[in-house]
N, C-alpha and C positions, 0 to 999 in steps of 0.2 A: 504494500500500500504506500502508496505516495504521501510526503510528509506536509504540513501544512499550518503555517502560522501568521495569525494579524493583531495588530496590538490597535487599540481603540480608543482615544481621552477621553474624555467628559472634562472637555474645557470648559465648559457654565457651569457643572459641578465644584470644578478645581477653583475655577476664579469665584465662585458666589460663597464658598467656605471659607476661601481667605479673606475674603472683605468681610464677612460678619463678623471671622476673628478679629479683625483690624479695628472694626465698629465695636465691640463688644469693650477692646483693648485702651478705645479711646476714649469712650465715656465712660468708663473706669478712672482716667486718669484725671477726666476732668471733674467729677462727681467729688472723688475721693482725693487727688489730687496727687496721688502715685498708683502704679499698679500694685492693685492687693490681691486682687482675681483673677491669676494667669488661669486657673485650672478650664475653664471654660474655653478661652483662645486656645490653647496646648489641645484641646479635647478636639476641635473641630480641624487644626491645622494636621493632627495626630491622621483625622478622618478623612481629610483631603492627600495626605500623602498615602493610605491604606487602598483609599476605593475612586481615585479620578482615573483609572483607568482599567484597562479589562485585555489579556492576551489569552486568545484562543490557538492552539496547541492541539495535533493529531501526527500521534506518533504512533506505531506498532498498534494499530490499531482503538487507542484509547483518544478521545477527544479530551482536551484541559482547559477549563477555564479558570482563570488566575487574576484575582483583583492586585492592583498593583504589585509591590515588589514581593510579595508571594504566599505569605500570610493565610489568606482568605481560598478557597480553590478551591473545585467541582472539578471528580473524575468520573469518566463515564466511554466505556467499551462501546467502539461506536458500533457493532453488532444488535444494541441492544435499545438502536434510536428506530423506531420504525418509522418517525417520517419525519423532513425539513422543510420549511418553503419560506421564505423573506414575511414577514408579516407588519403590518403598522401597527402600531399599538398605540391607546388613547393617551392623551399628554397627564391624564390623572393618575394611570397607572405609573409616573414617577420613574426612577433611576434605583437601580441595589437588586437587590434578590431577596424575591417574593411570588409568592402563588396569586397568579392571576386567573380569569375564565376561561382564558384560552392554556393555563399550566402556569409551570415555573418559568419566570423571569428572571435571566442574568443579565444586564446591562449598566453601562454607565453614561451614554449618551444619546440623543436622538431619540426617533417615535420607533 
């Protein structure tokens, strides 16, 4: 079997987690007038560096999906996929990995 890989951003995921941290960081600073409350920014930049992006992966027969730097992953014998086809999905159904109507969702970008 031929081997096969794409890696995928979720640049509005990456860039809209960092500006909340940055927002979250700044009226911290001004409120209180130093940072007291990293744990919040640190939680969300922690989450932008975990899941802005998504590498799919089929190798010896196993498909991988891999949220960022490797962490996070789905393995799955591609034997055992009985069907694929591109599908749109509604802009409510959101970004991450979740059970939708149509199955499980892994994404980080796009409909």
């Amino acid at each position: 079997m031929k081997s096969y890989k794409h890696r995928q951003i979720g640049h509005w995921l990456l860039y809209g987690l960092i500006v909340c941290a940055a927002l979250i960081f700044a009226v911290d600073v001004m409120v209180v007038g130093r940072p007291i409350g990293l744990v919040p920014p640190a939680v969300l930049l922690l989450g932008a560096a975990m899941f802005s992006s998504m590498t799919i992966t089929i190798e010896r027969g196993i498909l991988r999906a891999r949220f960022g730097p490797g962490p996070a992953w789905k393995r799955i014998r591609v034997s055992e996929i009985a069907a694929c086809e591109p599908t749109r999905i509604r802009w409510w159904y959101g970004w991450g990995v979740h059970l939708t109507p149509r199955g499980w969702l892994y994404n980080v970008s796009g409909w």
